[in-house]
DSSP file (Angstrom, degrees, kcal/mol; ACC not computed):
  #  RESIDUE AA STRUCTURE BP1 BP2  ACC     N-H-->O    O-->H-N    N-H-->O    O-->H-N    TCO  KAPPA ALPHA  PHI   PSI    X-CA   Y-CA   Z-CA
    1    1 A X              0   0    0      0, 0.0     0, 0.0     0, 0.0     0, 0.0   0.000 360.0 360.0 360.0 132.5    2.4  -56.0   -2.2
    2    2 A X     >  -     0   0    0      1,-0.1     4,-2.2     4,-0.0     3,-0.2  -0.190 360.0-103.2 -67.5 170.5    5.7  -54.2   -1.9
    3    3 A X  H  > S+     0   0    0      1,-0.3     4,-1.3     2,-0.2    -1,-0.1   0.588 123.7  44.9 -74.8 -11.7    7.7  -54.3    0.8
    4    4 A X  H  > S+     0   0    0      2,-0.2     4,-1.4     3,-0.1    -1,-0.3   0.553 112.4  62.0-102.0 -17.3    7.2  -51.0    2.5
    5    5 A X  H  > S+     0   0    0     -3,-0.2     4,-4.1     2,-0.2     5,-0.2   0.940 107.5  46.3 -48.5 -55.7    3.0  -52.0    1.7
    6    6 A X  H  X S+     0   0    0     -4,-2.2     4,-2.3     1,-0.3     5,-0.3   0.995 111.2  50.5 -72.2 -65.7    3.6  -55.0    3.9
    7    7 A X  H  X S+     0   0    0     -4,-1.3     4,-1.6     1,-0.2     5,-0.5   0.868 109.1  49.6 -53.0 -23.2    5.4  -53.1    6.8
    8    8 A X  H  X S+     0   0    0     -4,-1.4     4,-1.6     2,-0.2    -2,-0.2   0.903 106.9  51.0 -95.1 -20.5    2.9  -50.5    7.2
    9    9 A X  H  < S+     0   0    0     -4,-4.1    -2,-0.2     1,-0.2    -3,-0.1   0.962 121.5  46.7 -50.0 -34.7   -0.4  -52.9    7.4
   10   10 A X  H  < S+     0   0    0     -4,-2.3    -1,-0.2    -5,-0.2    -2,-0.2   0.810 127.8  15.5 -53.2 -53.6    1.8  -54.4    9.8
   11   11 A X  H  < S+     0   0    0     -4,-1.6    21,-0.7    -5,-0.3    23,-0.2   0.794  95.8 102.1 -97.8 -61.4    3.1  -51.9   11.8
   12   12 A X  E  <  +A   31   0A   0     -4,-1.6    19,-0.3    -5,-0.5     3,-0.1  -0.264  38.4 179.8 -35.9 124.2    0.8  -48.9   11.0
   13   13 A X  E     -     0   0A   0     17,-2.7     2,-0.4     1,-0.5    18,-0.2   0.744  61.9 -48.5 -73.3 -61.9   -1.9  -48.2   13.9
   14   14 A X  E     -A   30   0A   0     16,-1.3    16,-2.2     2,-0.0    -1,-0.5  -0.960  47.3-137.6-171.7-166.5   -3.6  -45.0   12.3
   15   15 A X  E     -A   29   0A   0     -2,-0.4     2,-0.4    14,-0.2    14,-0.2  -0.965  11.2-145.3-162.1 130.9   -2.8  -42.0   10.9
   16   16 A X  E     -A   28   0A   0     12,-1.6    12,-1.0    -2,-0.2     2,-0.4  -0.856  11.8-174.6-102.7  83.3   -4.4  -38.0   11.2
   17   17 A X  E     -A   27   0A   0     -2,-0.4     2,-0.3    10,-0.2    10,-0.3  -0.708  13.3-154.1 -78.7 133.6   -4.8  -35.2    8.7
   18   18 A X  E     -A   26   0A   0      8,-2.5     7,-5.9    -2,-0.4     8,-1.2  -0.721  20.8-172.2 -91.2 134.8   -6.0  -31.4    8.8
   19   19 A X        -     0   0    0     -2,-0.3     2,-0.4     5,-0.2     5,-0.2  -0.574  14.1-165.5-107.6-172.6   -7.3  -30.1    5.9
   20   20 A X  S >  S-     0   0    0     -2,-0.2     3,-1.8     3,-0.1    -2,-0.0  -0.764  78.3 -16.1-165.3 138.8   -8.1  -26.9    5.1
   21   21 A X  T 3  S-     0   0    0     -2,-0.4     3,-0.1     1,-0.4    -2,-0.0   0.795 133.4 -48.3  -5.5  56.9  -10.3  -26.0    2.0
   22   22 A X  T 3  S+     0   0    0      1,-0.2    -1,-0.4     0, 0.0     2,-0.4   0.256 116.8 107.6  91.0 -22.5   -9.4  -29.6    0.8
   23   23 A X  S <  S-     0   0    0     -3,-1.8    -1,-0.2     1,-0.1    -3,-0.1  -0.778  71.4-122.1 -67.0 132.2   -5.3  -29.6    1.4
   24   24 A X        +     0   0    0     -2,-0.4    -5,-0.2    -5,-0.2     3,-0.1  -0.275  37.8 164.8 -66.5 145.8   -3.7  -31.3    3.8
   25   25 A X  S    S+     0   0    0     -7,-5.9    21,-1.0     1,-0.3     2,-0.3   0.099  70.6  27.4-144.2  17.5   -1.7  -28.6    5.8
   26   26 A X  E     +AB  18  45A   0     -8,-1.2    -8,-2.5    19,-0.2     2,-0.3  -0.770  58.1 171.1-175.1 136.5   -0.9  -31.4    9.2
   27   27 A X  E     -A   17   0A   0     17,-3.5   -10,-0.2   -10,-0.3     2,-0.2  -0.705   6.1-177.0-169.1 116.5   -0.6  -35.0    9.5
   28   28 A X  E     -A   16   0A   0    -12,-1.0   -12,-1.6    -2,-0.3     2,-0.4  -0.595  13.2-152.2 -93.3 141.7    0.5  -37.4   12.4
   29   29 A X  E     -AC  15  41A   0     12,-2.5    12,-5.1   -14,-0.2     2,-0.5  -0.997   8.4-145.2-133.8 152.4    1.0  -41.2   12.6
   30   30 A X  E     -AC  14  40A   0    -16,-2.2   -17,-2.7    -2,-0.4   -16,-1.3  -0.936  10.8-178.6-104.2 115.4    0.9  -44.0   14.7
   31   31 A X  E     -A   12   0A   0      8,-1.8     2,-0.3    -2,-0.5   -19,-0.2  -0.454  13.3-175.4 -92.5 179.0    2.9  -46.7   14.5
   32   32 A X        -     0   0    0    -21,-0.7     6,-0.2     6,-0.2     4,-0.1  -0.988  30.5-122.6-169.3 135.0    2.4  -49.9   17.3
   33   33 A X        -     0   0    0      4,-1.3     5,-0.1    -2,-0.3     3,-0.1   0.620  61.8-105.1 -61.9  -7.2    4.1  -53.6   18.4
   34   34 A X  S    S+     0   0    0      3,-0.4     2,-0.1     1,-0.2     4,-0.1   0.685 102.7  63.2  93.1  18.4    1.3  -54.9   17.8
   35   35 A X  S    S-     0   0    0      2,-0.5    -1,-0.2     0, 0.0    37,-0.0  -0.239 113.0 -28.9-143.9-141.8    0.6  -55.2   21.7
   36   36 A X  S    S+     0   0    0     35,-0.2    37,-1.6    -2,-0.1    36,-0.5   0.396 111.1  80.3 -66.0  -9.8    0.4  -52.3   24.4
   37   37 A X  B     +d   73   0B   0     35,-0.2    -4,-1.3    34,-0.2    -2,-0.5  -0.877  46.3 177.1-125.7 123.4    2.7  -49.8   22.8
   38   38 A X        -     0   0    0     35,-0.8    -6,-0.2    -2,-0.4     2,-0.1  -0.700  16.4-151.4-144.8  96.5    2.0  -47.4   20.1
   39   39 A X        -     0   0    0     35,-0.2    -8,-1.8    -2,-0.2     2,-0.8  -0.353  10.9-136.1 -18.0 104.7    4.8  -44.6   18.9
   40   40 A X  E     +C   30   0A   0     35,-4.5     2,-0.4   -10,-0.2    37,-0.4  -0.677  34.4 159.0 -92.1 127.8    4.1  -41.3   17.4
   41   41 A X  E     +C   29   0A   0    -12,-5.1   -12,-2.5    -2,-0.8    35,-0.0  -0.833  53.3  36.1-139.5 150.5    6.2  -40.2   14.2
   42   42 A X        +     0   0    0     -2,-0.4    -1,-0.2   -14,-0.2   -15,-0.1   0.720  63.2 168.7  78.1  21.8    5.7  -37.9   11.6
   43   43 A X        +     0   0    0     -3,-0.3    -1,-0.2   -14,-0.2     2,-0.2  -0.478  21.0 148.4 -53.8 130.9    3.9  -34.8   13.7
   44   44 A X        -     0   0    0     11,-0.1   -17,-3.5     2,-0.0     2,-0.3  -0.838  29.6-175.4-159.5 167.7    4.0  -32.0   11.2
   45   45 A X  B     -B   26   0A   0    -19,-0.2   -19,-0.2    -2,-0.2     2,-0.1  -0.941  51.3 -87.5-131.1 146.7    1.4  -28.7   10.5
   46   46 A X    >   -     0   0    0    -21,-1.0     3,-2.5    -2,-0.3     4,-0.4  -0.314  32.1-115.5 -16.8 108.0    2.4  -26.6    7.5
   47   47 A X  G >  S+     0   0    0      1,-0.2     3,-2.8     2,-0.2    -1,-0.1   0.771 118.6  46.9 -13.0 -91.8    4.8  -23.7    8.1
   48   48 A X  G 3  S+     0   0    0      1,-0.3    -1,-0.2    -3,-0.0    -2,-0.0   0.548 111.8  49.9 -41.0 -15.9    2.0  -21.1    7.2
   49   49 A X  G X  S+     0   0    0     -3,-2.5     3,-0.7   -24,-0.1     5,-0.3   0.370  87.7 123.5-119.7  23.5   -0.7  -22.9    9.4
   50   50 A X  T <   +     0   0    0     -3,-2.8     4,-0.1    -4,-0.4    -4,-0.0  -0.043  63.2  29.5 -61.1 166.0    1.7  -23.1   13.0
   51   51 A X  T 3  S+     0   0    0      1,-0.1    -1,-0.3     2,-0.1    -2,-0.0   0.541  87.9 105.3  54.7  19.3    0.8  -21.7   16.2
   52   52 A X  S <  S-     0   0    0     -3,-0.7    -1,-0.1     0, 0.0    -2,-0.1   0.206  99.8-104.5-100.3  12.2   -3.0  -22.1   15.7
   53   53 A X  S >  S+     0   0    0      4,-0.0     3,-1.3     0, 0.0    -3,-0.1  -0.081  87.6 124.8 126.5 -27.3   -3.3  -25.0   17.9
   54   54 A X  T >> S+     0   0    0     -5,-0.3     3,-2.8     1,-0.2     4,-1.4   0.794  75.4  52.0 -23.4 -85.7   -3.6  -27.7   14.5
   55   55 A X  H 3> S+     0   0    0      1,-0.4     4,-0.7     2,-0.2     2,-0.3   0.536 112.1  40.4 -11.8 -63.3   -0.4  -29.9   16.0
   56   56 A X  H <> S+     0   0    0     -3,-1.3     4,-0.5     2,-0.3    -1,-0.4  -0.168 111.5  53.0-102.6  25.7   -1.6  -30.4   19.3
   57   57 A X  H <> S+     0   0    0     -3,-2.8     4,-1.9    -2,-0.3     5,-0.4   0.426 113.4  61.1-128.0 -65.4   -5.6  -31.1   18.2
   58   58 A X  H  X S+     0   0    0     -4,-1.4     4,-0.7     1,-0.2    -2,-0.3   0.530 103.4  36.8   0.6 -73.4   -3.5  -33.5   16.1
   59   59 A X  H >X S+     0   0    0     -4,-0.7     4,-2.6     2,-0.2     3,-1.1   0.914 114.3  61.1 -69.0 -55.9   -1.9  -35.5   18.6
   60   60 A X  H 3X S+     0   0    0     -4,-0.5     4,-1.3     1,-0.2    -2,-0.2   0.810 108.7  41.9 -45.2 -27.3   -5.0  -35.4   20.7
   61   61 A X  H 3X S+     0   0    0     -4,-1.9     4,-2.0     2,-0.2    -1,-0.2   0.870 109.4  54.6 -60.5 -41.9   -6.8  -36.9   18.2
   62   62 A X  H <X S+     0   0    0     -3,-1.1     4,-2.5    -4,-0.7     5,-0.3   0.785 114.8  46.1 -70.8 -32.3   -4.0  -39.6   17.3
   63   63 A X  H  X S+     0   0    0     -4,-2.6     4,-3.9     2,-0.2     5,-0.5   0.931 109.5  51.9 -74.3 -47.7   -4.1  -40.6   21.4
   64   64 A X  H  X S+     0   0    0     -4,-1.3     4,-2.3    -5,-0.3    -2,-0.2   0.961 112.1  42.3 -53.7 -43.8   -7.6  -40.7   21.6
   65   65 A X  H  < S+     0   0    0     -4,-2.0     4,-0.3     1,-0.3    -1,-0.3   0.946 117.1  57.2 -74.5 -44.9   -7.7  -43.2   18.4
   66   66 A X  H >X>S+     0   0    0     -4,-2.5     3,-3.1     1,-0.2     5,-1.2   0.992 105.8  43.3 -42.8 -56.5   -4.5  -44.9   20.3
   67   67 A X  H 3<5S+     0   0    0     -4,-3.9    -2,-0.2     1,-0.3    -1,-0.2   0.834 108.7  58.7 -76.6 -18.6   -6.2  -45.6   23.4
   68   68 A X  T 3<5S+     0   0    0     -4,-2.3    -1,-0.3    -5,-0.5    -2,-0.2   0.419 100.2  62.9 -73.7   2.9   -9.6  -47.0   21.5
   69   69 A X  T <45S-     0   0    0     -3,-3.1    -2,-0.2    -4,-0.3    -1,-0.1   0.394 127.0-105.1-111.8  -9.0   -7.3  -49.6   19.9
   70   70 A X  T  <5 +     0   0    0     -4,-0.9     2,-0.4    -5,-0.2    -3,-0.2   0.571  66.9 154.4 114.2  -6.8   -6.6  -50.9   23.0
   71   71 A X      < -     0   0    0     -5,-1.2    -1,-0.2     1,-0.1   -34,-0.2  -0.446  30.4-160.8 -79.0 118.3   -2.8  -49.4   23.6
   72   72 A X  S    S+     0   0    0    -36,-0.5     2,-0.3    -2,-0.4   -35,-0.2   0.945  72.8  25.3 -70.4 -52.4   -1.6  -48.9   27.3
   73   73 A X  B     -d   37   0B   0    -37,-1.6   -35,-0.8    -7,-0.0     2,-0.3  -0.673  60.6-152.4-135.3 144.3    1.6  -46.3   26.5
   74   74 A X        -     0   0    0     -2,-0.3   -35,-0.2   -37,-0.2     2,-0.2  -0.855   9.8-160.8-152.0 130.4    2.2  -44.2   24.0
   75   75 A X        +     0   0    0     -2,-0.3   -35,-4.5    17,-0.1     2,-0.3  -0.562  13.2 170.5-117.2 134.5    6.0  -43.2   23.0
   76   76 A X        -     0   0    0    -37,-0.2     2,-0.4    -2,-0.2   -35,-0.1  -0.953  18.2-154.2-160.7 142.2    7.3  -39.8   20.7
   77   77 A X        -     0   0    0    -37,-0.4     2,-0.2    -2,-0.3    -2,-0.0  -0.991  17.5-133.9-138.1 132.2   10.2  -39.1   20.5
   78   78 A X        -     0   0    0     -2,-0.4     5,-0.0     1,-0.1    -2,-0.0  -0.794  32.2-145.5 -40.9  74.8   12.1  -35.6   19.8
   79   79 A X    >   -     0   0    0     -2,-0.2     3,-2.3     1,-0.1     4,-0.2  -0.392  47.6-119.3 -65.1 159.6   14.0  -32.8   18.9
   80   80 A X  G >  S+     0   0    0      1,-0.2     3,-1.7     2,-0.2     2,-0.2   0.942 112.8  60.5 -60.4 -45.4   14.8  -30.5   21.5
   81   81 A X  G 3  S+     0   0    0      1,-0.3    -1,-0.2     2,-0.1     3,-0.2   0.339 105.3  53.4 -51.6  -5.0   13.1  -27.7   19.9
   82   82 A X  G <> S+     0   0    0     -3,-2.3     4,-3.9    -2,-0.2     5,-0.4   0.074  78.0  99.3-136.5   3.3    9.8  -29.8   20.1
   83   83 A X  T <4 S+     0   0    0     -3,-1.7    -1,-0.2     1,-0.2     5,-0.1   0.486  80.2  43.7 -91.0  26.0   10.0  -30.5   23.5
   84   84 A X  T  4>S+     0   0    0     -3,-0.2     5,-0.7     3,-0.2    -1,-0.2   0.280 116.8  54.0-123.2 -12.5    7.4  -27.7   25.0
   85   85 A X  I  >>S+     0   0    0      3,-0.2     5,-2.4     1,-0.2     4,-0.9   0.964 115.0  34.9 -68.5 -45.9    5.3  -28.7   22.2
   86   86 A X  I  <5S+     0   0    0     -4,-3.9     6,-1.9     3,-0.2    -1,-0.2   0.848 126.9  37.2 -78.0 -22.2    5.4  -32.2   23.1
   87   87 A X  I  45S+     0   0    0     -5,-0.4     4,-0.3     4,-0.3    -3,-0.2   0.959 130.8  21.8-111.6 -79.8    5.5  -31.9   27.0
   88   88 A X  I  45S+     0   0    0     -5,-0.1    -3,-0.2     2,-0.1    -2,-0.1   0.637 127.3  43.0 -64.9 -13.3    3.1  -28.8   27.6
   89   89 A X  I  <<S+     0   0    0     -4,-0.9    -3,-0.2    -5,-0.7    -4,-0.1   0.844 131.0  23.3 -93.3 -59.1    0.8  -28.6   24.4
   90   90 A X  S   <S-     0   0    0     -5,-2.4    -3,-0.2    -6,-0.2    -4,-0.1   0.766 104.5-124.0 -97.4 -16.6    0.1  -32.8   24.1
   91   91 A X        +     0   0    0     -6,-0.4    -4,-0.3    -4,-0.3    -3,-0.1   0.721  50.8 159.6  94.6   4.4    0.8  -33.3   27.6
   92   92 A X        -     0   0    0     -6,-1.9     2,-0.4     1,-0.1    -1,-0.2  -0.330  33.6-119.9 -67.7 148.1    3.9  -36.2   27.5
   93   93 A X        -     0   0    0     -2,-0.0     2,-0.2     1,-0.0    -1,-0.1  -0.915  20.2-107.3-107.0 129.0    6.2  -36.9   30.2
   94   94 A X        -     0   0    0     -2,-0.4     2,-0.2     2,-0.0    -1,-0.0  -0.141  45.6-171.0 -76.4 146.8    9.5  -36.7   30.3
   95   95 A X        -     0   0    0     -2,-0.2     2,-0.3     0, 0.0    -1,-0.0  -0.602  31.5-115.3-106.0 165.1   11.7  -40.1   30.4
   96   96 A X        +     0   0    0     -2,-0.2     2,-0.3     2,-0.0    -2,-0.0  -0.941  53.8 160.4 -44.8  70.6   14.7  -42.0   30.7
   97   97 A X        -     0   0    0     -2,-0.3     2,-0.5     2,-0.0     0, 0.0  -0.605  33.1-120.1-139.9-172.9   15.3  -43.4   27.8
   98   98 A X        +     0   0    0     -2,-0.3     2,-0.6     2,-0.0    -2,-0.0  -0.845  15.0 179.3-105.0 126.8   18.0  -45.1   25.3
   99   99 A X        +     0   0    0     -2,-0.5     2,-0.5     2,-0.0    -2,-0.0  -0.939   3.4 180.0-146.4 126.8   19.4  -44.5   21.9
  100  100 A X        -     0   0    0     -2,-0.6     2,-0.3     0, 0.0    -2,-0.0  -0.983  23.0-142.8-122.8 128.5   22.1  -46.6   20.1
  101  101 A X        -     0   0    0     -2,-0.5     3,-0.1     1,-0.1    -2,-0.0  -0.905  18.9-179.5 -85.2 138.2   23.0  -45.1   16.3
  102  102 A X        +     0   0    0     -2,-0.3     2,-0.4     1,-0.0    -1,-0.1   0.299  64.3  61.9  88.3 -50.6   23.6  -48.1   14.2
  103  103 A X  S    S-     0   0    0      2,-0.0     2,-0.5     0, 0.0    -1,-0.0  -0.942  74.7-140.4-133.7 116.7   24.4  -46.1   11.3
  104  104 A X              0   0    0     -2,-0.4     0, 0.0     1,-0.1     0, 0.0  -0.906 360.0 360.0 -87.1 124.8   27.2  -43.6   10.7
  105  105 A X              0   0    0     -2,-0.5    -1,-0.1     0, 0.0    -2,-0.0   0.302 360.0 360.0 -27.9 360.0   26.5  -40.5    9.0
């Protein structure tokens, strides 16, 4: 198995797509510690298929699947631009929270 194989059986929780006549046009994932905690990355809907509600059926789906796997919290993190989607649409609360860069550009 390659190495990015092995980190997502690991890591990976589940994963959502919309299709529409057989192409994906939105697709969310969940990543997880393996404990109480499960992280959502990679929300996106097709330019051409925005504002119809897709995102946000998205992420409900991707919580629902969270919280049947047994996960207490669930963590997304942000652009600002994303933050009435994430806040009013999916229903997240805003935190405190921390970010150290690692890596210089």
């Amino acid at each position: 198995m390659k190495p990015w194989g092995a980190r997502l059986k690991r890591h990976s929780l589940t994963w959502i797509g919309a299709f529409s006549d057989d192409q994906l046009i939105g697709f969310v994932h969940a990543c997880w510690d393996g404990g109480v905690h499960a992280f959502v990355l990679d929300t996106i809907v097709d330019p051409g298929h925005q504002k119809r509600g897709i995102g946000k059926r998205l992420v409900q789906t991707l919580v629902h699947e969270i919280k049947a796997a047994g996960c207490e919290w669930v963590h997304v993190d942000y652009e600002p631009h994303l933050e009435v989607f994430y806040h009013d649409s999916c229903g997240f609360s805003r935190t405190h929270a921390g970010l150290l860069r690692l890596a210089s550009r």
